[in-house]
KENUMAR-156604 format. One record per atom (N, C-alpha, C): x, y, z; residue in one letter. Coordinates in pm, whole numbers, padded with zeros to 5 digits, always signed. Example, Ala and Ser with C-alpha at 12.3 -4.5 7.8 and 13.67 -1.06 7.14 Angstrom:
<nodes>
+01319-00569+00780A;+01230-00450+00780A;+01320-00330+00780A;+01285-00225+00708S;+01367-00106+00714S;+01290+00003+00787S;
</nodes>
This chain:
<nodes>
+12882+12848+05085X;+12964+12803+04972X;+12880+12808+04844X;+12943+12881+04749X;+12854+12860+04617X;+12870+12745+04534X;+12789+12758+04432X;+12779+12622+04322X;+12769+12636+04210X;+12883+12574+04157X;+12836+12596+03969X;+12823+12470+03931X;+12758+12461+03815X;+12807+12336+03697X;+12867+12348+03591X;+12921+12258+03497X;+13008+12275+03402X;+12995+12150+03356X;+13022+12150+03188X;+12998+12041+03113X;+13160+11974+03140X;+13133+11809+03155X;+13262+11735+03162X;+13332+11746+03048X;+13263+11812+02902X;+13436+11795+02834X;+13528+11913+02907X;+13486+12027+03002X;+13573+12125+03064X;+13645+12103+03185X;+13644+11950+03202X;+13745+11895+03287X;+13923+12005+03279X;+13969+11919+03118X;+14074+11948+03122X;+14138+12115+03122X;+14033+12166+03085X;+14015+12330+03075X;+14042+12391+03218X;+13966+12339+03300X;+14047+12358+03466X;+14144+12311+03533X;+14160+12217+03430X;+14345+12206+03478X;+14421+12284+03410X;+14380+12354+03307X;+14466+12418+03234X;+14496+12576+03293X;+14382+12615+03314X;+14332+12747+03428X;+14431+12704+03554X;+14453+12626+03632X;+14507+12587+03758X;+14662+12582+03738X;+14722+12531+03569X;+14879+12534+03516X;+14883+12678+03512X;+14784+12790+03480X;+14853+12915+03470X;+14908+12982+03596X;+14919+12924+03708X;+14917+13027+03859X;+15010+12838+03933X;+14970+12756+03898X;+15054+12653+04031X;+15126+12496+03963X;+15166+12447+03978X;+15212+12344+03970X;+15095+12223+04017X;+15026+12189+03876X;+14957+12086+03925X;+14973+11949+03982X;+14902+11911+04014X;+14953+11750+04076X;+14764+11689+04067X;+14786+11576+04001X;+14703+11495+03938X;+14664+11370+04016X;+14596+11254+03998X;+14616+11108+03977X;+14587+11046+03892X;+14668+10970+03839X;+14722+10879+03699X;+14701+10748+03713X;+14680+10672+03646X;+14694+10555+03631X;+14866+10518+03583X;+14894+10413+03680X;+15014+10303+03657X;+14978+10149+03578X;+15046+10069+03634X;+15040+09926+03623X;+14975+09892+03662X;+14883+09807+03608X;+14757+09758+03681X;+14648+09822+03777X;+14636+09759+03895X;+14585+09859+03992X;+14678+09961+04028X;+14775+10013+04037X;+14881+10081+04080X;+14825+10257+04052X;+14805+10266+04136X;+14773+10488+04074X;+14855+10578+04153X;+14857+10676+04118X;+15002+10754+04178X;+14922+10930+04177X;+14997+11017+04266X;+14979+11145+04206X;+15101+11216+04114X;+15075+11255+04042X;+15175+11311+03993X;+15175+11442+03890X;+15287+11544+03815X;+15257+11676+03775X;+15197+11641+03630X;+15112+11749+03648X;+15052+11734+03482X;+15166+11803+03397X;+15168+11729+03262X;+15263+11820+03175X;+15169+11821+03050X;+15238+11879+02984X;+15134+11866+02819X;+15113+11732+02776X;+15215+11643+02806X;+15247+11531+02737X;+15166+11446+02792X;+15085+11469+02944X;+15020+11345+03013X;+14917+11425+03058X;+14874+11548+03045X;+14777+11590+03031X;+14604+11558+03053X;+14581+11492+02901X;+14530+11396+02894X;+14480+11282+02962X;+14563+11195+03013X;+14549+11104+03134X;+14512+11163+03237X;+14488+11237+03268X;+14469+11284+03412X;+14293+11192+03457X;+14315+11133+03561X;+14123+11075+03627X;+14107+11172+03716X;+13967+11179+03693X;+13912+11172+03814X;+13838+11068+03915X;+13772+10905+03847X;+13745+10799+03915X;+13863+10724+03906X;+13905+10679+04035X;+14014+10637+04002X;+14045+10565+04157X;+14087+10418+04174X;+14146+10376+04290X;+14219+10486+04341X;+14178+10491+04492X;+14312+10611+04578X;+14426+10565+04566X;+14579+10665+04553X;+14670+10621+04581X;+14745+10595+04697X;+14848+10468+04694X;+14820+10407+04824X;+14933+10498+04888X;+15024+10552+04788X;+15075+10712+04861X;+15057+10826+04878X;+15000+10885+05000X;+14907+10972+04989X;+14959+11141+04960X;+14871+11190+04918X;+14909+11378+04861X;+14993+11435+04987X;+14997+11386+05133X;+15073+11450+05222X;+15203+11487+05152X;+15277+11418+05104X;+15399+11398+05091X;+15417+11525+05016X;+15328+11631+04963X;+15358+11769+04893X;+15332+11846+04976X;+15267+11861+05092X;+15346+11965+05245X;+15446+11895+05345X;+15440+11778+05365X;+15555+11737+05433X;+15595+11650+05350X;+15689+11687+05282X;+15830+11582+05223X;+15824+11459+05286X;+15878+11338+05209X;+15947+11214+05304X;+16037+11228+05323X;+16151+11380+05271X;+16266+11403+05263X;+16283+11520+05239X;+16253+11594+05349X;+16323+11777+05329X;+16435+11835+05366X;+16481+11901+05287X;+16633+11946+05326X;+16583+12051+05447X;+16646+12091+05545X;+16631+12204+05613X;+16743+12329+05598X;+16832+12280+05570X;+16948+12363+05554X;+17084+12302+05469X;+17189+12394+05388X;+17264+12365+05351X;+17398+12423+05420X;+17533+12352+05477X;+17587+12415+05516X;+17729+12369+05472X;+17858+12480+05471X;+17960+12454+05367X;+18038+12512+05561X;+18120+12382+05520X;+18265+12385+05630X;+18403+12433+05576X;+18395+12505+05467X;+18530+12507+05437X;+18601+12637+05515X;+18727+12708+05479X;+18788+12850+05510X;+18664+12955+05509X;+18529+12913+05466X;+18480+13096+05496X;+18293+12970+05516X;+18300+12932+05617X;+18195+12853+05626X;+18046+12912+05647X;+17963+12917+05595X;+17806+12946+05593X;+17692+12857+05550X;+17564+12914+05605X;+17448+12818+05625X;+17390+12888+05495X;+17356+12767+05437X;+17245+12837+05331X;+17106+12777+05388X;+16992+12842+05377X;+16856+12810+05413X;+16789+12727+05269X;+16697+12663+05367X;+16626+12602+05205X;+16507+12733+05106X;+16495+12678+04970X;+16443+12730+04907X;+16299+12780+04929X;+16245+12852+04829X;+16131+12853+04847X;+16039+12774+04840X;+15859+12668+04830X;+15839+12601+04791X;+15728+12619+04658X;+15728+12555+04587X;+15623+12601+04462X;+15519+12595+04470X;+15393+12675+04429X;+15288+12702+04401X;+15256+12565+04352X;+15162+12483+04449X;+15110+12409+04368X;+14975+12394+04394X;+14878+12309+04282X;+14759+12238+04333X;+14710+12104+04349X;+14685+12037+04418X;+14637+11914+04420X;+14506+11893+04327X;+14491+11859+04301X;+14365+11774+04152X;+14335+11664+04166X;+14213+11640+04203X;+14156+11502+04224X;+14186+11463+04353X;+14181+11529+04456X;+14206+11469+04577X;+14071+11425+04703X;+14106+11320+04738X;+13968+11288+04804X;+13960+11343+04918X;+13829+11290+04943X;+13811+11380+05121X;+13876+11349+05196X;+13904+11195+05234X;+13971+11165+05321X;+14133+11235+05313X;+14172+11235+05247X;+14291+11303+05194X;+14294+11419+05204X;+14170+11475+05199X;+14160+11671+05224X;+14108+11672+05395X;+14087+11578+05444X;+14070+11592+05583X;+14234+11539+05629X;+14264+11487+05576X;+14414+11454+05676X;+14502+11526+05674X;+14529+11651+05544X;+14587+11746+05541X;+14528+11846+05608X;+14434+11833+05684X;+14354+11944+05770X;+14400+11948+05886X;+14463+11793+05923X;+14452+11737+06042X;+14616+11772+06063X;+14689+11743+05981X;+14864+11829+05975X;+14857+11938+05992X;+14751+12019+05935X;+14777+12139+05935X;+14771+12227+06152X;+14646+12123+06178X;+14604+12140+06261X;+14751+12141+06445X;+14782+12046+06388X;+14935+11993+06423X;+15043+12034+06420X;+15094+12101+06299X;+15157+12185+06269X;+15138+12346+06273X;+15026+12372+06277X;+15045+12517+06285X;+14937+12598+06350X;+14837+12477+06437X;+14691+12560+06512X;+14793+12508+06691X;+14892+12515+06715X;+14916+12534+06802X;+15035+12650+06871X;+15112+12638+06970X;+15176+12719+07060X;+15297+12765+06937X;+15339+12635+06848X;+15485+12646+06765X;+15405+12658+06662X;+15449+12722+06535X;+15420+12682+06414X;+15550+12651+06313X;+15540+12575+06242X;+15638+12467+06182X;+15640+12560+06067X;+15759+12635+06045X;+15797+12741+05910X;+15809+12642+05791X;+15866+12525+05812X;+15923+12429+05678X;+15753+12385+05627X;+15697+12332+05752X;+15544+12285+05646X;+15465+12413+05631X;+15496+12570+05699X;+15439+12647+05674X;+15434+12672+05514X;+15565+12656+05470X;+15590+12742+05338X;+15566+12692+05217X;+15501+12536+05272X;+15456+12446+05171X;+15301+12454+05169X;+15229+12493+05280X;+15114+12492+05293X;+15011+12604+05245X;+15124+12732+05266X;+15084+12846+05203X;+14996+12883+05096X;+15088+12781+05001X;+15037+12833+04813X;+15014+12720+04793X;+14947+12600+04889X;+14884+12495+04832X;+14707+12513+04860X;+14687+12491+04688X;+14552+12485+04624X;+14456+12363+04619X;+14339+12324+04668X;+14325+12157+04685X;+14163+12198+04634X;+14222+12079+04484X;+14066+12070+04437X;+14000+11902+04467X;+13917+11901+04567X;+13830+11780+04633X;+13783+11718+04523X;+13795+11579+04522X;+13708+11514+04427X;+13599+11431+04477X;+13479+11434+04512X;+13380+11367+04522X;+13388+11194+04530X;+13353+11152+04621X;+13375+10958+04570X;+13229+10884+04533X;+13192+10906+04382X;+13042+10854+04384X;+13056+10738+04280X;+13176+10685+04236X;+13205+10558+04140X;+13201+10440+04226X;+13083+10378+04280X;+13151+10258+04407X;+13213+10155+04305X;+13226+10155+04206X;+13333+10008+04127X;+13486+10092+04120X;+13542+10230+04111X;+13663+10294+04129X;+13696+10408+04253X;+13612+10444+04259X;+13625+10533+04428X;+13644+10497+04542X;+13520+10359+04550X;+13507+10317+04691X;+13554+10211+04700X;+13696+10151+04741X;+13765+10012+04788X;+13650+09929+04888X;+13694+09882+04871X;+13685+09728+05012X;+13660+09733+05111X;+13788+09845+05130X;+13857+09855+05296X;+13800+10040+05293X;+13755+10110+05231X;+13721+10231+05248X;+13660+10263+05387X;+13662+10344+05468X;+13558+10384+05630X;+13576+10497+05657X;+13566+10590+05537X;+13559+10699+05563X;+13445+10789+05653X;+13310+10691+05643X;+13190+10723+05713X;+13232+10726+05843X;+13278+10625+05902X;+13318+10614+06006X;+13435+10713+06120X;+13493+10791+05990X;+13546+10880+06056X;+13498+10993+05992X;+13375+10992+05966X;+13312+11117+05947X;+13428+11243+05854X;+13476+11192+05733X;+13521+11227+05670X;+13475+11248+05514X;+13431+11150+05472X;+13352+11145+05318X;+13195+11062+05322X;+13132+11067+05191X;+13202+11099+05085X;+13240+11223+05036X;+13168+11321+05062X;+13256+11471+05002X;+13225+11511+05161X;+13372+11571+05146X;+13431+11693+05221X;+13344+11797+05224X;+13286+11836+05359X;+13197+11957+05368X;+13311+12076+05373X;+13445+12082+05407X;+13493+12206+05436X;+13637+12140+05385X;+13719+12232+05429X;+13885+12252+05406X;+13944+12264+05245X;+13867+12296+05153X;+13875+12280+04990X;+13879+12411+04954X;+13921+12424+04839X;+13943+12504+04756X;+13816+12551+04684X;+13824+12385+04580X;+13723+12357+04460X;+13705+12229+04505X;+13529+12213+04494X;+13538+12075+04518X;+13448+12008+04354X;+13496+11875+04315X;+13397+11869+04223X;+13320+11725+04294X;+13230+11685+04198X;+13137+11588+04183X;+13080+11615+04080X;+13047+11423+04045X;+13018+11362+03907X;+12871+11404+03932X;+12791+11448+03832X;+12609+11429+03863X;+12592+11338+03764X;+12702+11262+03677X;+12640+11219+03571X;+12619+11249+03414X;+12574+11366+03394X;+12634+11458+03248X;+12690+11594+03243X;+12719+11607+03425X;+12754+11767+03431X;+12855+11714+03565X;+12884+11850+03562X;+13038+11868+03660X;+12918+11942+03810X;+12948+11903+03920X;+12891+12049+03969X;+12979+12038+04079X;+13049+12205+04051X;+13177+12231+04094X;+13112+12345+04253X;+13219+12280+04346X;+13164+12392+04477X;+13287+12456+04516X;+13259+12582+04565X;+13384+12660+04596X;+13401+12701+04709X;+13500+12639+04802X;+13522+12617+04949X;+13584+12773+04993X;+13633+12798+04941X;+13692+12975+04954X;+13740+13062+04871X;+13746+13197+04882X;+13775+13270+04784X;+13852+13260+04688X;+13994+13206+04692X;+14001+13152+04603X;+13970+13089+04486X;+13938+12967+04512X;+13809+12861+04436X;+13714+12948+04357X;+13672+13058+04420X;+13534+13121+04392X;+13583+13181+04264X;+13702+13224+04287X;+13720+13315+04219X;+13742+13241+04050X;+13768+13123+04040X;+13802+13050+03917X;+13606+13106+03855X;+13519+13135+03919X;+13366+13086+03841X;+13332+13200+03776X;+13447+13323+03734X;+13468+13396+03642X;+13430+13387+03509X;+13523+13224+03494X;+13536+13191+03383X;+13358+13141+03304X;+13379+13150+03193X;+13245+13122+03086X;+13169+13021+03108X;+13301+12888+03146X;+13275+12757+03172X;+13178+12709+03259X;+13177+12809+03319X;+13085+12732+03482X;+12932+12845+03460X;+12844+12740+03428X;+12721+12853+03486X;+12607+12832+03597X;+12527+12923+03598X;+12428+12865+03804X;+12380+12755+03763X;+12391+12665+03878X;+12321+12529+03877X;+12163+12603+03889X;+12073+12465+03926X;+11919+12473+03960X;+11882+12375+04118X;+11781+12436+04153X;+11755+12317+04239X;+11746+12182+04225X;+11742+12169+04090X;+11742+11999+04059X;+11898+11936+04051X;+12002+12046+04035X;+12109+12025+04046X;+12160+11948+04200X;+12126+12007+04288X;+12136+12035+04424X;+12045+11872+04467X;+11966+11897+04443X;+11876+11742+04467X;+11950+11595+04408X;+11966+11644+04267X;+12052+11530+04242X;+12199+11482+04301X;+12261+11598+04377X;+12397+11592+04474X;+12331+11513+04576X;+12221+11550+04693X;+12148+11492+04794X;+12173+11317+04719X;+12104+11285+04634X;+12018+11154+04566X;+12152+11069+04560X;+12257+11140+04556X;+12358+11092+04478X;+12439+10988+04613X;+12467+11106+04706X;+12550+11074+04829X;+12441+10965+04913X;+12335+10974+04887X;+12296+10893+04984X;+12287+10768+04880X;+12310+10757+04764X;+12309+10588+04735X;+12474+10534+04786X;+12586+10645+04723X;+12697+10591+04729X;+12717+10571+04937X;+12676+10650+05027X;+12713+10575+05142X;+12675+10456+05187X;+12554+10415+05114X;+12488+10277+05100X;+12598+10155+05053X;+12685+10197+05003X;+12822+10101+04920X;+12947+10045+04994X;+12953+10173+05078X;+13072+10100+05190X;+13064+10011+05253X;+13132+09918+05288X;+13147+09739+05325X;+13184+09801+05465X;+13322+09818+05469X;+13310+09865+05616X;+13204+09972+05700X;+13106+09909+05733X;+13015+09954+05824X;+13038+10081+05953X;+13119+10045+06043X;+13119+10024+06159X;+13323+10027+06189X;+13308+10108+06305X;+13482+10083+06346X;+13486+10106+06501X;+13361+10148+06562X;+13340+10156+06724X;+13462+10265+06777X;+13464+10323+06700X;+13551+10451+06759X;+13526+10471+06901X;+13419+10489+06907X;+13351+10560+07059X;+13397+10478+07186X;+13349+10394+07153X;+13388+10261+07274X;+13574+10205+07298X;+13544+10211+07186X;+13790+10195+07194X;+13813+10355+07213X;+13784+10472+07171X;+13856+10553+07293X;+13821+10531+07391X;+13711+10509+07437X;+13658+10525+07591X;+13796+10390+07659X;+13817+10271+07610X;+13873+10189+07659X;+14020+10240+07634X;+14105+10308+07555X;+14225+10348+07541X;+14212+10459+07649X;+14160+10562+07687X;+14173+10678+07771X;+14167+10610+07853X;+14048+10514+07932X;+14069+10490+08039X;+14156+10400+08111X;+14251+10356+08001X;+14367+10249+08052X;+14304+10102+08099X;+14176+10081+07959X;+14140+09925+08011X;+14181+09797+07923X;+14297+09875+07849X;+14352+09736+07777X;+14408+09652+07787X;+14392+09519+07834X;+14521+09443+07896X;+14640+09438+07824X;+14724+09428+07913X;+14840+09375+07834X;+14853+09278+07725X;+14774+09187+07780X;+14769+09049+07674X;+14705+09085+07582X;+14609+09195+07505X;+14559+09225+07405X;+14670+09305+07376X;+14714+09377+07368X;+14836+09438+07331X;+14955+09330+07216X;+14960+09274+07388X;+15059+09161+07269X;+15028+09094+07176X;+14884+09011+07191X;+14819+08975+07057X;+14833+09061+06943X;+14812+09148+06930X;+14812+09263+06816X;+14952+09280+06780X;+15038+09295+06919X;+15189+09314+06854X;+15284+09251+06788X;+15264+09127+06845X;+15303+08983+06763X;+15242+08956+06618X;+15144+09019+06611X;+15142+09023+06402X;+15197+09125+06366X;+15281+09218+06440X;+15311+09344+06331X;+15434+09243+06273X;+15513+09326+06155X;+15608+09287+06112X;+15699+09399+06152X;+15641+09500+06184X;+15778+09663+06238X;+15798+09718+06036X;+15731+09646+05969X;+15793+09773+05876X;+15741+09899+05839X;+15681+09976+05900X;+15637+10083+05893X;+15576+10138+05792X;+15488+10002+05726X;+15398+10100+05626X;+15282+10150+05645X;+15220+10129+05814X;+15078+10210+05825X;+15078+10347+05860X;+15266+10356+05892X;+15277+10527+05942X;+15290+10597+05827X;+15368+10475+05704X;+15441+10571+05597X;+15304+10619+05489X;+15237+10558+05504X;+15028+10546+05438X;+14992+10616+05498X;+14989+10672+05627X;+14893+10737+05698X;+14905+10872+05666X;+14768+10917+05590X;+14741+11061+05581X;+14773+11172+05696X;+14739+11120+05810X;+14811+11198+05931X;+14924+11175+06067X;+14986+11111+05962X;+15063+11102+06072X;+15193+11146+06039X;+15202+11247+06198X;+15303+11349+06176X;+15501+11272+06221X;+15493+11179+06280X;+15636+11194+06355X;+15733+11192+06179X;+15852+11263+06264X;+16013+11246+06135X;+16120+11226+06281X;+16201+11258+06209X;+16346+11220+06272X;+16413+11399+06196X;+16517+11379+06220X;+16644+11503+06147X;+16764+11436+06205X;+16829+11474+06025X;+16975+11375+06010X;+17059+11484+05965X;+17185+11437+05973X;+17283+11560+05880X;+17320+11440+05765X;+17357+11438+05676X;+17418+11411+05537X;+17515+11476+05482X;+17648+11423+05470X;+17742+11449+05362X;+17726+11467+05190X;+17722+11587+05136X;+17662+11586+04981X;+17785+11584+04909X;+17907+11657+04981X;+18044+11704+04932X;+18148+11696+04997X;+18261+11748+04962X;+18372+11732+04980X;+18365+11824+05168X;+18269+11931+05126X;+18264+12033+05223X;+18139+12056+05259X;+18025+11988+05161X;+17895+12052+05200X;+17813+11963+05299X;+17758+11968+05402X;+17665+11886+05412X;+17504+11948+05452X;+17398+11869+05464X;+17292+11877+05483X;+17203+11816+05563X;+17098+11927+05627X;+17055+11898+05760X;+16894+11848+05666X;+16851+11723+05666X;+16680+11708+05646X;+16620+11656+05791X;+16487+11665+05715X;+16415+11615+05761X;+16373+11444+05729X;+16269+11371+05805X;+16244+11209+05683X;+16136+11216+05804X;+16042+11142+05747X;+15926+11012+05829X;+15996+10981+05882X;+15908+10972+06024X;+15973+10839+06096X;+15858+10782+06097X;+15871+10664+06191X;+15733+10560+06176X;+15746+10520+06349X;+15665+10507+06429X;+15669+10445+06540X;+15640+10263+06550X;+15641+10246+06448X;+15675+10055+06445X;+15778+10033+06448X;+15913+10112+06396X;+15993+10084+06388X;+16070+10091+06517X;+16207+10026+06542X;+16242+09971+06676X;+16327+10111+06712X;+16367+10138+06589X;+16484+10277+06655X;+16429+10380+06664X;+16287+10400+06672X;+16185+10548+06718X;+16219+10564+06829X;+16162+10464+06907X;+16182+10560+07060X;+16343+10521+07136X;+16505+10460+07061X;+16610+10446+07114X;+16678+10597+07169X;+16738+10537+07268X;+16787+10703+07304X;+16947+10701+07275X;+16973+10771+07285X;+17161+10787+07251X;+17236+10671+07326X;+17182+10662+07458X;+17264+10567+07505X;+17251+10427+07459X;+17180+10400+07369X;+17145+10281+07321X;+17006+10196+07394X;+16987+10277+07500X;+16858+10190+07586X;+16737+10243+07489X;+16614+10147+07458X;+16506+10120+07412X;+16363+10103+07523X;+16293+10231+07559X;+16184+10200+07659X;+16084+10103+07557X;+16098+10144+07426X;+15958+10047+07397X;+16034+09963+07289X;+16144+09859+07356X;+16147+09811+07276X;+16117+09718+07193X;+15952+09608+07253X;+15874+09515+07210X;+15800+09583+07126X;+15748+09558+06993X;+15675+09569+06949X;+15527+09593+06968X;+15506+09510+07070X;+15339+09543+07095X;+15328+09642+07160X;+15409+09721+07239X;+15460+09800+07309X;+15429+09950+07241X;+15524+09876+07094X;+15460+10073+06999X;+15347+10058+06955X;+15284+09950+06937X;+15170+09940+06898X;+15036+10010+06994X;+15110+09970+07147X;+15012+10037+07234X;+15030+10173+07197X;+15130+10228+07143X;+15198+10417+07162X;+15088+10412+07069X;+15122+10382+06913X;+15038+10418+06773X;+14882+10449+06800X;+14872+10321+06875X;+14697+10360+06871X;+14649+10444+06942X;+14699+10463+07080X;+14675+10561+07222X;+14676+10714+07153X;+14802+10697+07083X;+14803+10847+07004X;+14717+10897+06880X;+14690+10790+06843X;+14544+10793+06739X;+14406+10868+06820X;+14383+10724+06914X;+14270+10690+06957X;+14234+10752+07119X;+14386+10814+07150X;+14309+10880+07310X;+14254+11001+07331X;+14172+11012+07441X;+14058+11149+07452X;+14178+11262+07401X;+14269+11260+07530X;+14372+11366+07504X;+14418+11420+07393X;+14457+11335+07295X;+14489+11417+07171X;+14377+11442+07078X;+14274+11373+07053X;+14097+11390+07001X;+14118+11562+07084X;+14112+11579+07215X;+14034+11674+07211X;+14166+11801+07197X;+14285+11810+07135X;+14400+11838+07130X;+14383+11905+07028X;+14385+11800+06874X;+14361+11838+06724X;+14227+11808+06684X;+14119+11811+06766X;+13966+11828+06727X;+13935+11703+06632X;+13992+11590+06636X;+13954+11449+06592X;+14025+11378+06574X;+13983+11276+06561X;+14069+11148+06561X;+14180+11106+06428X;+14284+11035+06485X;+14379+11057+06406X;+14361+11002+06293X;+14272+10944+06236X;+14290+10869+06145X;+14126+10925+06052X;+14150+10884+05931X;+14046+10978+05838X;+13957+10879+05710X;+13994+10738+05780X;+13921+10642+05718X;+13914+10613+05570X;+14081+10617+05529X;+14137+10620+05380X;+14141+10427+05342X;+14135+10386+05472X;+14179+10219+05441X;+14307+10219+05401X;+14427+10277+05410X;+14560+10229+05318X;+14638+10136+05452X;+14592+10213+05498X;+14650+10132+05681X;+14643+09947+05626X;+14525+09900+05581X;+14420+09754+05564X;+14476+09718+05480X;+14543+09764+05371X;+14581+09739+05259X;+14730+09681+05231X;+14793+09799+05344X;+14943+09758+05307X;+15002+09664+05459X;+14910+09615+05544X;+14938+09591+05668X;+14965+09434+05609X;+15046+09392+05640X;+15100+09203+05631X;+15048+09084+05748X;+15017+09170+05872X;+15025+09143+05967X;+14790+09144+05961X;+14768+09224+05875X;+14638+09208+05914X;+14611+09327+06027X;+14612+09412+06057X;+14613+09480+06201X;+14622+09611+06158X;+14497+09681+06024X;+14492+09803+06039X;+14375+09860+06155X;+14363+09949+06076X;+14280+10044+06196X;+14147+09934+06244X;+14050+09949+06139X;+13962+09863+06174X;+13981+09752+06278X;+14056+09677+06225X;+14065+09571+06278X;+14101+09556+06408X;+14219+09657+06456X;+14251+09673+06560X;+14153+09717+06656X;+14075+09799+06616X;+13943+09871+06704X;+13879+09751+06736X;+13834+09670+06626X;+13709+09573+06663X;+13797+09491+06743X;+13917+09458+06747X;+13978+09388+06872X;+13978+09391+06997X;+14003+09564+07017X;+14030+09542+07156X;+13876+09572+07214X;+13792+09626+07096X;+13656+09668+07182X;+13582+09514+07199X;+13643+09396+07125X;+13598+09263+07171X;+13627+09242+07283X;+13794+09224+07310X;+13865+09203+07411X;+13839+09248+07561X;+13782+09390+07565X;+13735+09498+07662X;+13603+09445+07698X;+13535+09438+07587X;+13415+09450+07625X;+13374+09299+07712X;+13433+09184+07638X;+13415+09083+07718X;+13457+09053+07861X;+13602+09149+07913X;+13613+09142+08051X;+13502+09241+08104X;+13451+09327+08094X;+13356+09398+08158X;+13220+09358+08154X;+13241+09241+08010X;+13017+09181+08068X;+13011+09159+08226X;+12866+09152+08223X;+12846+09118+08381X;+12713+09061+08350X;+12699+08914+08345X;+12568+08847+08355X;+12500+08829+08470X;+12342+08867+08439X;+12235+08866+08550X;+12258+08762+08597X;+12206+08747+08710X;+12238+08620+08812X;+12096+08635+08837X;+12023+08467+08801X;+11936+08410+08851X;+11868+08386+08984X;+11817+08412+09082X;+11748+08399+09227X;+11680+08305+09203X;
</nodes>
């Protein structure tokens, strides 16, 4: 991968380069803490960050919709299917690692296996993803951040376009594939130095020093989810704080389940989408006849994590489901994101399996 630098007033100059060929997509500041992604226009331009709290809705939602049409279809005297459109050229801007690993991890899901998914194909295509570095620990790095832990950040070694990072009075921009490469044409960017490169090293190793969450024992809770050593009664503990509203699926950078509905638009038209589904919720796993196999709560909770956290799908999509964004921690009511859940049951586990020396 090569390397340039570039002076930070040429921030906005590469977004401007990126409006000539795609539809950018930014993150902005809202209300308060509140940050969002959203399209650059002339008018907001300007605003665009790059340090900036993550948003707690993540960039997925521009290859998989929360709401894709799949088809349009007209019932009248001469009835036909219309297909959906094309999707637009866009780029993501400012997107973090964890965020550029979870779209790795869809992709992986969607289209590194037996089927490949044409609807997220055609979104995935002409999407451009410029990585943003997390080296602000007072705006980059939350609370609840563990990205270390899933060996995801702070910068993204692979799946990027363009990646940047702050050094401080310079940009130093890396280019993940031809693409990317091809922007260092421009005037803007010229060869870094080895001191460039040293100061990237100097940099990452203070900011992993910053993360609070330490530790998430991945290793030991799969080993206890594959091997089926969770009791029941830890289960239910955990399930009895959810509330079922499905905001750690609707947060989660990778997580793939939807549903497909038809919708009435017209008199004659209707429409086939797609939507999220969430497995907290009670009507995921109902079947037509109205019977519910999981219909306790702690119940999907065992599904959510098993499917996160078991060997089988780890060694399926080449890692674990989750990419250590913290939004899970954040929006959970119940207390019972990822973290927390891990250090539970690997308490829970681990204490039925001590075995104290016995004295002679």
């Amino acid at each position: 991968m090569r390397a340039r630098v570039t002076d930070k007033a040429n921030l906005l100059t590469l977004v401007d380069l990126l409006r000539e060929e795609y539809e950018v997509i930014a993150p902005f500041y809202g209300r308060g803490r509140d940050t969002c992604f959203d399209t650059v226009t002339d008018a907001n331009r300007h605003l665009v960050q790059i340090h900036i709290p993550n948003p707690y809705y993540p960039p997925k939602r521009y290859v998989l919709p929360h709401i894709e049409r799949l088809l349009r279809f007209h019932l009248n005297d001469h009835p036909r299917i219309q297909p959906c459109e094309e999707a637009p050229r866009r780029a993501i801007f400012g997107i973090r690692s964890c965020d550029t690993a979870g779209i790795n991890h869809l992709d992986r899901f969607y289209l590194g296996r037996d089927f490949r998914d044409a609807y997220y194909e055609r979104h995935r295509r002409d999407l451009f993803l410029v990585n943003v570095v997390c080296t602000d620990p007072d705006l980059d790095i939350d609370d609840d951040c563990f990205c270390m832990c899933a060996d995801t950040g702070p910068a993204a070694r692979d799946h990027f376009d363009l990646q940047i990072m702050d050094l401080g009075n310079e940009f130093l921009v890396v280019a993940g594939t031809e693409k990317g490469e091809a922007y260092f044409a421009h005037p803007m960017f010229r060869k870094g130095t080895p001191a460039h490169l040293s100061r990237r090293r100097q940099i990452l190793t203070d900011v992993r020093k910053r993360f609070k969450v330490a530790t998430s024992w991945y290793a030991s809770t799969v080993r206890y989810i594959t091997g089926e050593l969770i009791s029941e009664g830890t289960w239910e503990q955990i399930g009895n704080r959810c509330l079922e509203c499905g905001g750690c699926s609707y947060m989660c950078p990778t997580c793939t389940c939807f549903t497909v509905t038809e919708r009435q638009v017209g008199p004659a038209d209707y429409e086939r989408v797609r939507i999220w589904d969430a497995c907290a919720l009670g009507g995921f796993t109902r079947m037509a006849g109205g019977f519910n196999p999981r219909k306790a709560a702690h119940d999907r909770r065992n599904r959510r994590f098993f499917r996160k956290l078991a060997h089988y799908f780890i060694q399926r999509e080449l890692s674990v489901a989750c990419v250590g964004c913290g939004r899970c921690i954040e929006v959970c009511h119940g207390d019972i994101g990822m973290p927390n859940v891990v250090e539970t049951l690997r308490r829970a586990t681990a204490e039925s399996e001590r075995h104290e020396p016995v004295a002679h």
